[in-house]
MOPAC internal coordinates of N, CA, C and O (Angstrom, degrees):
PM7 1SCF
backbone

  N    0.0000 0     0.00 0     0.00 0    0    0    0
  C    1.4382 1     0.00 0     0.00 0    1    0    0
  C    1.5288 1   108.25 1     0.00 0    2    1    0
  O    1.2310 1   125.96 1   -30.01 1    3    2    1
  N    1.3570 1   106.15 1   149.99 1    3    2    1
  C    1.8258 1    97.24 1  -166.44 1    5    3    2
  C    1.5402 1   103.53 1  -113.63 1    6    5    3
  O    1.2310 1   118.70 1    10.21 1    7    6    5
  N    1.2063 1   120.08 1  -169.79 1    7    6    5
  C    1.3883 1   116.70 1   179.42 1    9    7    6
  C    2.0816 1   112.01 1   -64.81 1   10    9    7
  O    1.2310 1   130.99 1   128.25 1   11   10    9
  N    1.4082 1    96.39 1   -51.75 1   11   10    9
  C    1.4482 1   116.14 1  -171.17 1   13   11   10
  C    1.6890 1    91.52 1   -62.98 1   14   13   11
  O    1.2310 1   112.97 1   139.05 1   15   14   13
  N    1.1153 1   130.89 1   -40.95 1   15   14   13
  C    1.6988 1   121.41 1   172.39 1   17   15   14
  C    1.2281 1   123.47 1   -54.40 1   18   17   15
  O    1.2310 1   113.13 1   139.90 1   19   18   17
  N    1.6956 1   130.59 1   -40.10 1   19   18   17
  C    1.0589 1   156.94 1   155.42 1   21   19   18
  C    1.3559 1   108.09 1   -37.20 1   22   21   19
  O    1.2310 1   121.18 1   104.89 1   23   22   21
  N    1.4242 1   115.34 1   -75.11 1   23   22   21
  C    1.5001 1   123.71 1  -179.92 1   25   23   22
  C    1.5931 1   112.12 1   -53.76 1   26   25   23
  O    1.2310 1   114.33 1   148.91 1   27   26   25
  N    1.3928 1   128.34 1   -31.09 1   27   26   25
  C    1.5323 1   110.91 1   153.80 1   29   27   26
  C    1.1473 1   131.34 1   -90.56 1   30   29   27
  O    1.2310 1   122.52 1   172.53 1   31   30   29
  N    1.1760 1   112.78 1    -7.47 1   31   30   29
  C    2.0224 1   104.82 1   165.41 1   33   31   30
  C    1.5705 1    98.95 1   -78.92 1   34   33   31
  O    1.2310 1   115.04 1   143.26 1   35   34   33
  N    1.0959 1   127.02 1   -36.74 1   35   34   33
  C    1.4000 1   119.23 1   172.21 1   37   35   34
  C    1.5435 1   104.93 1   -48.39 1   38   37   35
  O    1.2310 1   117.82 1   102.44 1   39   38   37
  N    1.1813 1   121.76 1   -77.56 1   39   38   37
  C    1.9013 1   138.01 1   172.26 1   41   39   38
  C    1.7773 1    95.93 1   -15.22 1   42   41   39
  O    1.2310 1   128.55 1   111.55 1   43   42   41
  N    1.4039 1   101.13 1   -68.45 1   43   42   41
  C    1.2605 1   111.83 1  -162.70 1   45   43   42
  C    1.6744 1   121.92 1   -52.28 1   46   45   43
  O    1.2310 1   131.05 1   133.34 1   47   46   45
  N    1.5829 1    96.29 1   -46.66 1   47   46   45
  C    1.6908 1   120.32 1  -163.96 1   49   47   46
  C    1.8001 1    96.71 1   -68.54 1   50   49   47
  O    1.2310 1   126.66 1   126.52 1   51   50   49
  N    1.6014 1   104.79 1   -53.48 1   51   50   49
  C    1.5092 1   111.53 1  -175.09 1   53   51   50
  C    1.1197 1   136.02 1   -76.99 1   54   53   51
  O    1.2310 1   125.44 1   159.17 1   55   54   53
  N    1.5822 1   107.15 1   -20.83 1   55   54   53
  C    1.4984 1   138.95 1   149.18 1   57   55   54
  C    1.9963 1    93.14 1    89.99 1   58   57   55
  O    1.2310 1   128.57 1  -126.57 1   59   58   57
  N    1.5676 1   101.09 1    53.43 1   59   58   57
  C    1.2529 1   109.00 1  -177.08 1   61   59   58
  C    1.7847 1    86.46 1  -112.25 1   62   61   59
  O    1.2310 1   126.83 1    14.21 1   63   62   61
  N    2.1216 1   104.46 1  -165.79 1   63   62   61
  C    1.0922 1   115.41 1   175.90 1   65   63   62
  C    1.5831 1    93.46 1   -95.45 1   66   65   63
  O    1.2310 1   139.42 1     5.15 1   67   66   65
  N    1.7269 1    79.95 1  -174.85 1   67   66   65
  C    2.3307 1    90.66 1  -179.37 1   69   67   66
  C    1.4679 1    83.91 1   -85.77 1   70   69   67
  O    1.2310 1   109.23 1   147.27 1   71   70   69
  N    0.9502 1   137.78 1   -32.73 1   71   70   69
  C    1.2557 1   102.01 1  -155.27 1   73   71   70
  C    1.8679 1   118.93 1  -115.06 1   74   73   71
  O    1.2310 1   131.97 1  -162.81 1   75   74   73
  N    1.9912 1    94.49 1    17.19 1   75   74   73
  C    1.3276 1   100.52 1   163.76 1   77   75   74
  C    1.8386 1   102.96 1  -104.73 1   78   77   75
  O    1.2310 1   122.92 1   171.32 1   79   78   77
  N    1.7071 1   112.00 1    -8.68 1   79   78   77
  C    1.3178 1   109.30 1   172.40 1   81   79   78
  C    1.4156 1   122.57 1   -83.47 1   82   81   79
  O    1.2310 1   123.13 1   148.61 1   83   82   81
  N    1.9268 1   111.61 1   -31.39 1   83   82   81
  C    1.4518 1   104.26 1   150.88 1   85   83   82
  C    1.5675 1   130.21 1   -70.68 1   86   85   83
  O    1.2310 1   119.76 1   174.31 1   87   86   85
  N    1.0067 1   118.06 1    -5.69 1   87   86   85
  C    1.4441 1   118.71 1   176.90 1   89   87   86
  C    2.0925 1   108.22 1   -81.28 1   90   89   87
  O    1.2310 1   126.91 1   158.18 1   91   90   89
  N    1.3860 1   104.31 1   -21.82 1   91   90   89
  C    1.2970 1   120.26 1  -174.88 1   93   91   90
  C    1.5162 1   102.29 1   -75.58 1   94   93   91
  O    1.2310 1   131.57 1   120.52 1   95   94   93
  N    1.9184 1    95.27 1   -59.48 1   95   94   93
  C    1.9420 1   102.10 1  -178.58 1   97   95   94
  C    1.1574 1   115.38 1   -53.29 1   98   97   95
  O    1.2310 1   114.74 1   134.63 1   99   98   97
  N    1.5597 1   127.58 1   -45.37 1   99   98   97
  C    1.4008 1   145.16 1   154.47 1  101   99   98
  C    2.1520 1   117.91 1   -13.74 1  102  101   99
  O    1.2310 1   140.22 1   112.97 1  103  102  101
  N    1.3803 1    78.37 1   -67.03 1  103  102  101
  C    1.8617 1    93.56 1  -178.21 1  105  103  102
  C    1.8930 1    92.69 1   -72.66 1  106  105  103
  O    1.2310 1   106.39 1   126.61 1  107  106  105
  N    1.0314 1   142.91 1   -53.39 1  107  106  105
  C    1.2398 1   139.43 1  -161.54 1  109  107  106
  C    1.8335 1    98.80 1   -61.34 1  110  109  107
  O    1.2310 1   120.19 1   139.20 1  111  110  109
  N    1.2105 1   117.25 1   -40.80 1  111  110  109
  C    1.5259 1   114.60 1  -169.13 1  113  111  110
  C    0.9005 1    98.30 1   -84.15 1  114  113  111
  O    1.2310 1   118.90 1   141.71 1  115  114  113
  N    1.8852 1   119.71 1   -38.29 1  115  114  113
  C    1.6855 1   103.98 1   179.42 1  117  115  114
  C    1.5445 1   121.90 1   -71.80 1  118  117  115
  O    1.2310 1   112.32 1   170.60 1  119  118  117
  N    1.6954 1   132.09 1    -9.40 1  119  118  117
  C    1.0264 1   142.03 1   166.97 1  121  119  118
  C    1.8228 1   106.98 1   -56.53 1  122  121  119
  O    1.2310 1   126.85 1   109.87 1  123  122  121
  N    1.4727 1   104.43 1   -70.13 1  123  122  121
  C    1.7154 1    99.26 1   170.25 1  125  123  122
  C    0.9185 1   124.11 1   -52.99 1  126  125  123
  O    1.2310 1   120.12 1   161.40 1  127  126  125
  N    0.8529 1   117.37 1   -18.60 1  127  126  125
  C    1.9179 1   111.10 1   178.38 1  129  127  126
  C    1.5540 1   113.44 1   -85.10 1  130  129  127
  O    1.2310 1   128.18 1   137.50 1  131  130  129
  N    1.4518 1   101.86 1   -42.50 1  131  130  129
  C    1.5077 1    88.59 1   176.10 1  133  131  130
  C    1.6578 1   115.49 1   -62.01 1  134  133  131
  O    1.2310 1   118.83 1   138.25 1  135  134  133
  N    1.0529 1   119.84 1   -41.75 1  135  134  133
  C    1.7651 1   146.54 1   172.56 1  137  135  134
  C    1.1550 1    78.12 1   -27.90 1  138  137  135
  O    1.2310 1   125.10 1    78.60 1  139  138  137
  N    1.3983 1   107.81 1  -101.40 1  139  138  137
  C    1.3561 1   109.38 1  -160.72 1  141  139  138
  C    1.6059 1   121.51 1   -41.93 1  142  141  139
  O    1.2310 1   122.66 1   127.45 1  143  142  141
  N    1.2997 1   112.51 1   -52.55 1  143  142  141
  C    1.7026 1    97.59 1  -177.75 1  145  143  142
  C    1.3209 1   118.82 1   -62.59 1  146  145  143
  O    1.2310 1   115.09 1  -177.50 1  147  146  145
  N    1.5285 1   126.92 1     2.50 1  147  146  145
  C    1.8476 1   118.14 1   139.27 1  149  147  146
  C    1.2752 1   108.54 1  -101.01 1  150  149  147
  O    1.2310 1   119.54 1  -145.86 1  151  150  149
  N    1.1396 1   118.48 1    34.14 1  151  150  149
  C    1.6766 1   122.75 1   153.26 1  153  151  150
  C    1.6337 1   115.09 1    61.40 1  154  153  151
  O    1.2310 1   129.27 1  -157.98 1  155  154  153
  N    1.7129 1    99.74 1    22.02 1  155  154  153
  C    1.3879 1   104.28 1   153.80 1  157  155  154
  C    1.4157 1   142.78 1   -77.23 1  158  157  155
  O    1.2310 1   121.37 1   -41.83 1  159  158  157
  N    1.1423 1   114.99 1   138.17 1  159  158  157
  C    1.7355 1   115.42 1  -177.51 1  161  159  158
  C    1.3230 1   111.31 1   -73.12 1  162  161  159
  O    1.2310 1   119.81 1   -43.90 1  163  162  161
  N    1.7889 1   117.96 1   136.10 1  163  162  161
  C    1.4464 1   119.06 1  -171.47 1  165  163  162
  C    1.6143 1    99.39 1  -106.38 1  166  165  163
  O    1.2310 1   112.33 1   -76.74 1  167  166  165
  N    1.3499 1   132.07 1   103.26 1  167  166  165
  C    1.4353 1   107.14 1  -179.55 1  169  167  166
  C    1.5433 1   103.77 1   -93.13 1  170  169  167
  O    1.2310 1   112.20 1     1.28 1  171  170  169
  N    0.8238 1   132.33 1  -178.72 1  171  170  169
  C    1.4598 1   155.09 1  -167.10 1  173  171  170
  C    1.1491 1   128.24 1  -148.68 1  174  173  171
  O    1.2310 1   113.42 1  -130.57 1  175  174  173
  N    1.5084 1   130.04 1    49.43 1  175  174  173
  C    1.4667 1   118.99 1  -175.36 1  177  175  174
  C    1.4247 1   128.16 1   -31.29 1  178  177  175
  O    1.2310 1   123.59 1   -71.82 1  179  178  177
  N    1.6995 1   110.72 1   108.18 1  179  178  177
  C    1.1464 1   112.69 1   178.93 1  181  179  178
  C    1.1729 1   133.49 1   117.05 1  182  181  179
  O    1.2310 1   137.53 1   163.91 1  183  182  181
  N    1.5667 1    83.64 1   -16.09 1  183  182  181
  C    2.0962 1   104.29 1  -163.34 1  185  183  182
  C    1.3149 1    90.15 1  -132.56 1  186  185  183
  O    1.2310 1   113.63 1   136.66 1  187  186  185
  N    1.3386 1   129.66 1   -43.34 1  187  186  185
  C    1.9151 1   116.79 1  -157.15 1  189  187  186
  C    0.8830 1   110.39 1   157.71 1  190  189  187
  O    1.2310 1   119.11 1    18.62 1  191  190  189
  N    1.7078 1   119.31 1  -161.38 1  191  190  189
  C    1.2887 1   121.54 1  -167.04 1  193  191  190
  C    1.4822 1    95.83 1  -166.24 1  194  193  191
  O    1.2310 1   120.82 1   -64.29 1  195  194  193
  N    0.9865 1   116.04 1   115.71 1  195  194  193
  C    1.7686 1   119.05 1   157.97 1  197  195  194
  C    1.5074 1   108.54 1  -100.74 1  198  197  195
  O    1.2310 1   128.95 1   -32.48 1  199  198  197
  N    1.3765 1   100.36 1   147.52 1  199  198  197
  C    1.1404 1   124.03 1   176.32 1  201  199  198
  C    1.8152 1   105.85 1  -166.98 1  202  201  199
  O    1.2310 1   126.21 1     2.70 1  203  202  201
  N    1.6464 1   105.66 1  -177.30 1  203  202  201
  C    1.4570 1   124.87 1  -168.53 1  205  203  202
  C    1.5051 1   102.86 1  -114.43 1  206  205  203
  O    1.2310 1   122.93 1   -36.70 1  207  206  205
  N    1.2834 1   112.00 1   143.30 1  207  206  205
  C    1.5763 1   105.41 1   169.00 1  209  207  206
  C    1.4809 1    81.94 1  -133.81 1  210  209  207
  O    1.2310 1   126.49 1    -3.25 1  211  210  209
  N    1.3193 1   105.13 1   176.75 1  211  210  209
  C    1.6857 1   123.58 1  -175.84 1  213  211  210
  C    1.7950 1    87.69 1  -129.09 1  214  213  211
  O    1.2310 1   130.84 1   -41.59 1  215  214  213
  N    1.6823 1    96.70 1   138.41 1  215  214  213
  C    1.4367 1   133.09 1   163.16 1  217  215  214
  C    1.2397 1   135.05 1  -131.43 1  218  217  215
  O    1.2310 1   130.70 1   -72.11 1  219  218  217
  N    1.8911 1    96.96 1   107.89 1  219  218  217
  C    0.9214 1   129.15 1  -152.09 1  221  219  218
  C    2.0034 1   100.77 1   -57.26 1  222  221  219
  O    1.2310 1   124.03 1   -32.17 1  223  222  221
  N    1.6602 1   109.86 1   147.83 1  223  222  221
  C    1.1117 1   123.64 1   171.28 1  225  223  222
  C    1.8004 1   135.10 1   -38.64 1  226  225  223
  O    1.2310 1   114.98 1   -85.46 1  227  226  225
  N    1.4347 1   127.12 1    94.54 1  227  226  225
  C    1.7917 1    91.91 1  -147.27 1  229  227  226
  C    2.0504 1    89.72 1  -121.77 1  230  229  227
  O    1.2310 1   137.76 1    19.20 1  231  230  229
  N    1.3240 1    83.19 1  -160.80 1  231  230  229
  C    1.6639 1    80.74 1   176.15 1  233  231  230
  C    1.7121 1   101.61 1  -116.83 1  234  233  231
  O    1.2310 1   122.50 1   -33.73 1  235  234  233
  N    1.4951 1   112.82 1   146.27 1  235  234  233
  C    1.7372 1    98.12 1  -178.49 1  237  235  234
  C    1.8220 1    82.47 1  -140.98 1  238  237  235
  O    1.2310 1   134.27 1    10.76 1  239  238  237
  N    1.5028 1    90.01 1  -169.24 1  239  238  237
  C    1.4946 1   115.18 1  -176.73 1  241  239  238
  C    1.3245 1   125.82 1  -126.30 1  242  241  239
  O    1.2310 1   118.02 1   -67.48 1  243  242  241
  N    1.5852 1   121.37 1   112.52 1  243  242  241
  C    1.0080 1   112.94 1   172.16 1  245  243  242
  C    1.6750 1   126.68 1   -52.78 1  246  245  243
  O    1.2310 1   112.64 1   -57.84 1  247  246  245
  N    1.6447 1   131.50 1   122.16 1  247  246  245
  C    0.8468 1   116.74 1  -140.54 1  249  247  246
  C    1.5409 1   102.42 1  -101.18 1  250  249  247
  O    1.2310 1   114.77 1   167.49 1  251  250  249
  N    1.7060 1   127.52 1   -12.51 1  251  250  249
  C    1.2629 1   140.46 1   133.99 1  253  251  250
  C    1.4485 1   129.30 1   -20.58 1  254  253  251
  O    1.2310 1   125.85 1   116.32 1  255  254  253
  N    1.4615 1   106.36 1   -63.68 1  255  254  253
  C    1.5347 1   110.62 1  -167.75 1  257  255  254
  C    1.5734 1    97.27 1  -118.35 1  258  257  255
  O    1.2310 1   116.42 1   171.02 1  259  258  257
  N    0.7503 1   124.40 1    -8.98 1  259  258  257
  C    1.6831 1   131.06 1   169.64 1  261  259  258
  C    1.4723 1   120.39 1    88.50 1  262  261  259
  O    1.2310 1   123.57 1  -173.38 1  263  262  261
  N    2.0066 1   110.75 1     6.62 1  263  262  261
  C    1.1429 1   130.73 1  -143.10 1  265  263  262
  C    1.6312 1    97.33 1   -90.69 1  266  265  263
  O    1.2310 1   111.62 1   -55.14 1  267  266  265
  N    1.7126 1   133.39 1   124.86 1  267  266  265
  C    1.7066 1   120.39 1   154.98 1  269  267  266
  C    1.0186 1   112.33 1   -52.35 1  270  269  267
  O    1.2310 1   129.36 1   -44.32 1  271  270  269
  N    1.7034 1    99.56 1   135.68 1  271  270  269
  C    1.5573 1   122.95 1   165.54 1  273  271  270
  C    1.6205 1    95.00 1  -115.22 1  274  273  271
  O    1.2310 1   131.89 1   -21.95 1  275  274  273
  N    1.6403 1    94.64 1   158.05 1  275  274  273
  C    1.4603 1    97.63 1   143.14 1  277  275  274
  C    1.3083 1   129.72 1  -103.68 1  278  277  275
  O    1.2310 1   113.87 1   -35.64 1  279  278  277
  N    1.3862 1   129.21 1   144.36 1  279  278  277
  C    0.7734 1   139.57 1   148.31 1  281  279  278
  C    1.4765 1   158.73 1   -76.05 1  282  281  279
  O    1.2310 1   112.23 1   -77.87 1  283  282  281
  N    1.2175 1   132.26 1   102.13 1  283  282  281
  C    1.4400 1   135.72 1  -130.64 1  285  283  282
  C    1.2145 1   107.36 1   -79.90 1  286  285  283
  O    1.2310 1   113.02 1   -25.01 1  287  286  285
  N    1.6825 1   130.79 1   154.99 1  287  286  285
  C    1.1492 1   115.78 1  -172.66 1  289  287  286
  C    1.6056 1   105.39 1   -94.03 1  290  289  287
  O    1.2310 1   121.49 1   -12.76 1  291  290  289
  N    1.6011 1   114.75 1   167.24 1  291  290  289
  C    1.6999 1   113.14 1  -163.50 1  293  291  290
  C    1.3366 1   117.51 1  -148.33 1  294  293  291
  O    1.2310 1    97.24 1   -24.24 1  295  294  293
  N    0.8153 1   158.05 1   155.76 1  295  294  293
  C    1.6023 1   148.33 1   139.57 1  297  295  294
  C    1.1631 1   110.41 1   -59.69 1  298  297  295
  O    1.2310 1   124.14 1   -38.34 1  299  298  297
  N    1.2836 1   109.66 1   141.66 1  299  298  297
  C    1.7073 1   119.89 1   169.41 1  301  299  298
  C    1.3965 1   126.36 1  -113.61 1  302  301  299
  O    1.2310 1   100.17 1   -98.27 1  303  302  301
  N    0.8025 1   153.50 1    81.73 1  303  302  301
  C    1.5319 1   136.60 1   164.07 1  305  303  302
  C    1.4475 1   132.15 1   -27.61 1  306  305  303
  O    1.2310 1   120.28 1   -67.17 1  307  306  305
  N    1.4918 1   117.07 1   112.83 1  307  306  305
  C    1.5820 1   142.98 1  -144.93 1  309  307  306
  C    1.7246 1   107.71 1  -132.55 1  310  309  307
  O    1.2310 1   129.28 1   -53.67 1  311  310  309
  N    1.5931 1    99.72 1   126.33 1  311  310  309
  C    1.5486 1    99.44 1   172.30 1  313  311  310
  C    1.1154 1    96.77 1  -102.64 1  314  313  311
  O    1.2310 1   115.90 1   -11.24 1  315  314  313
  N    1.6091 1   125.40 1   168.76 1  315  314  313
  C    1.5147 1   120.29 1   143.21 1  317  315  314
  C    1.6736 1    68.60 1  -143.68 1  318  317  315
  O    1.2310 1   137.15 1   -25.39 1  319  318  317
  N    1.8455 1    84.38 1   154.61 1  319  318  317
  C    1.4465 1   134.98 1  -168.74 1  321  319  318
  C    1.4120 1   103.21 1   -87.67 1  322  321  319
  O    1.2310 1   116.25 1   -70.29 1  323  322  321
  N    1.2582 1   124.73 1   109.71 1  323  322  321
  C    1.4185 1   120.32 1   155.40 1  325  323  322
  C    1.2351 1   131.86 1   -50.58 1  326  325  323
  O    1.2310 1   116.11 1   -27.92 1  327  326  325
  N    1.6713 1   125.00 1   152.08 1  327  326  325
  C    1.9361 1   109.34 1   171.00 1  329  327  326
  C    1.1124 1   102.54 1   -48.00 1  330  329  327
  O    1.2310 1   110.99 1   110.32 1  331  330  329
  N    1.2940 1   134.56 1   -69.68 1  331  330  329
  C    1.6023 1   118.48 1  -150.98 1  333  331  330
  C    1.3371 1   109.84 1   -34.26 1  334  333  331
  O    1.2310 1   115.34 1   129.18 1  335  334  333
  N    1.2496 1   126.44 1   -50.82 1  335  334  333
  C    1.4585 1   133.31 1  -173.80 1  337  335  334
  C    0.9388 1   123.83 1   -69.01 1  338  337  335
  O    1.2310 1   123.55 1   147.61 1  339  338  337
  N    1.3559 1   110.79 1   -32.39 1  339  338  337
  C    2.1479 1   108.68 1  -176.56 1  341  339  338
  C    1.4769 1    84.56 1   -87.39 1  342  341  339
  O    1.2310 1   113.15 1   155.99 1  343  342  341
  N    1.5345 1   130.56 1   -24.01 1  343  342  341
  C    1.7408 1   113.50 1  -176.85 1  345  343  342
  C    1.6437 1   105.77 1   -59.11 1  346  345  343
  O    1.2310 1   117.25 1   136.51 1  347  346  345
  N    1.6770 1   122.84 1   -43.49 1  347  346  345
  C    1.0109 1   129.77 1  -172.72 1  349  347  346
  C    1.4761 1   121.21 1   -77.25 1  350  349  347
  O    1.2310 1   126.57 1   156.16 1  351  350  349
  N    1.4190 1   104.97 1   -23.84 1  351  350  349
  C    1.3781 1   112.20 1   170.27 1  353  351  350
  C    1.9871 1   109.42 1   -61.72 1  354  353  351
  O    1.2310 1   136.63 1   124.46 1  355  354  353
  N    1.4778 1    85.40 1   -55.54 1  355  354  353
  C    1.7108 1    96.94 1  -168.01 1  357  355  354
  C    1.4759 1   115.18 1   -80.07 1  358  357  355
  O    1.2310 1   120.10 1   180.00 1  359  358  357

């Protein structure tokens, strides 16, 4: 499902326009993102949980020239799936 699919089942479900339901999907993604970049956890009753973990600095391989790099350590951005969802998934 793509973003633009999203933005009309939203339209559709809430019985808004596309482009007051992308302006909605818009603020909802821009809410997690800010969250997260102060490394707050977003839970979601029902749906999930975003949050940040940190990954630690390692050594890898360029897989071209076969040459070690290092690799720097980073934050990542991480869902885990609530029951409701893996119930509905499964």
């Amino acid at each position: 499902m793509t973003k633009d699919e999203i933005i009309v089942k939203i339209a559709k479900e809430a019985k808004l326009s596309k482009k007051a339901a992308g302006t909605a999907f818009g603020a909802f993604i821009g809410a997690i993102t800010a969250a997260l970049k102060k490394n707050d956890r977003v839970p979601i009753v029902g749906f999930g949980t975003f949050a940040v973990r940190k990954v630690k600095a390692r050594t890898g391989r360029n897989p071209k020239t076969g040459k070690t790099i290092q690799i720097s350590a980073r934050k990542r951005p991480v869902f885990k799936a609530g029951k409701s969802l893996k119930d509905a998934v499964n």
